[in-house]
C-alpha positions in Angstrom: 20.3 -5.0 0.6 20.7 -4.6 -3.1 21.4 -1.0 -4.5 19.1 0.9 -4.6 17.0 0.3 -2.5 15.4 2.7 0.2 16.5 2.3 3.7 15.1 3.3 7.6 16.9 2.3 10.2 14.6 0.4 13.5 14.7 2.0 16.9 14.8 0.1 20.0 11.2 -0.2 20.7 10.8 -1.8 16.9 9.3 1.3 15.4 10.6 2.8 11.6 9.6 5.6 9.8 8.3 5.0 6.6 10.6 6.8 4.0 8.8 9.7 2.2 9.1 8.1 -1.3 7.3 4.6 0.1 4.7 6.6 1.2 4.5 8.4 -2.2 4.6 5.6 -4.0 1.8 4.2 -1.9 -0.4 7.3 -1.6 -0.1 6.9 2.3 -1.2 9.5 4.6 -1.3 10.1 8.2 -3.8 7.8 9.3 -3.5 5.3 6.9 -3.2 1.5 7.7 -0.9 -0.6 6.1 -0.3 -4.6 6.0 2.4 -6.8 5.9 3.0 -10.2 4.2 6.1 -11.9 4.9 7.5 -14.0 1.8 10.4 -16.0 2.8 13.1 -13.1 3.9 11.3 -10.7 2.8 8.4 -8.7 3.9 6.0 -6.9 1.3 4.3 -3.7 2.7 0.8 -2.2 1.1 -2.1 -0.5 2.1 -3.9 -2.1 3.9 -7.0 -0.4 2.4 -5.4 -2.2 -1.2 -5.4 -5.5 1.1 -8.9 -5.7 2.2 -10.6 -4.5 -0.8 -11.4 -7.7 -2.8 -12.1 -6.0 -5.6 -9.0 -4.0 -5.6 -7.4 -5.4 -8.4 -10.2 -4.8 -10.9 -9.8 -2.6 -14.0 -12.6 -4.1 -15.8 -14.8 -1.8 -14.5 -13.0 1.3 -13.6 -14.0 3.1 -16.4 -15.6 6.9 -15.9 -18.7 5.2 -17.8 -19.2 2.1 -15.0 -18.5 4.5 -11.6 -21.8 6.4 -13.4 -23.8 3.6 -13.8 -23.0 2.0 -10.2 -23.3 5.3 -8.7 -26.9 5.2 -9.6 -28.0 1.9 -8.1 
């Protein structure tokens, strides 16, 4: 691993804690799903939430001004 970066360590029965900054950095909280994607040797984790919203990636309409408008349709 290069420096830097955050470690767990795997138990026997494949299970890992998610260090507290991942899940900072993630905004996960108990309860929360997460996915995986593995890329070659490594493996990219995200919310799963982040993963199956299509429209996720959006900023277009993000704006204050749009979530009014949709939120009266």
């Amino acid at each position: 691993m290069g420096c830097g970066m955050i470690q767990s360590r795997v138990t026997s029965r494949g299970r890992t804690t998610i260090p507290r900054a991942v899940r900072i950095a993630l905004g996960l909280k108990e309860g929360d799903c997460v996915a995986y994607a593995i890329d070659g040797d490594r493996v990219i984790l995200a919310r799963a939430d982040a993963v199956d919203d299509p429209f996720a990636t959006f900023t277009e309409w993000a704006s204050a001004t749009d979530a009014e408008a949709c939120a009266k349709l």
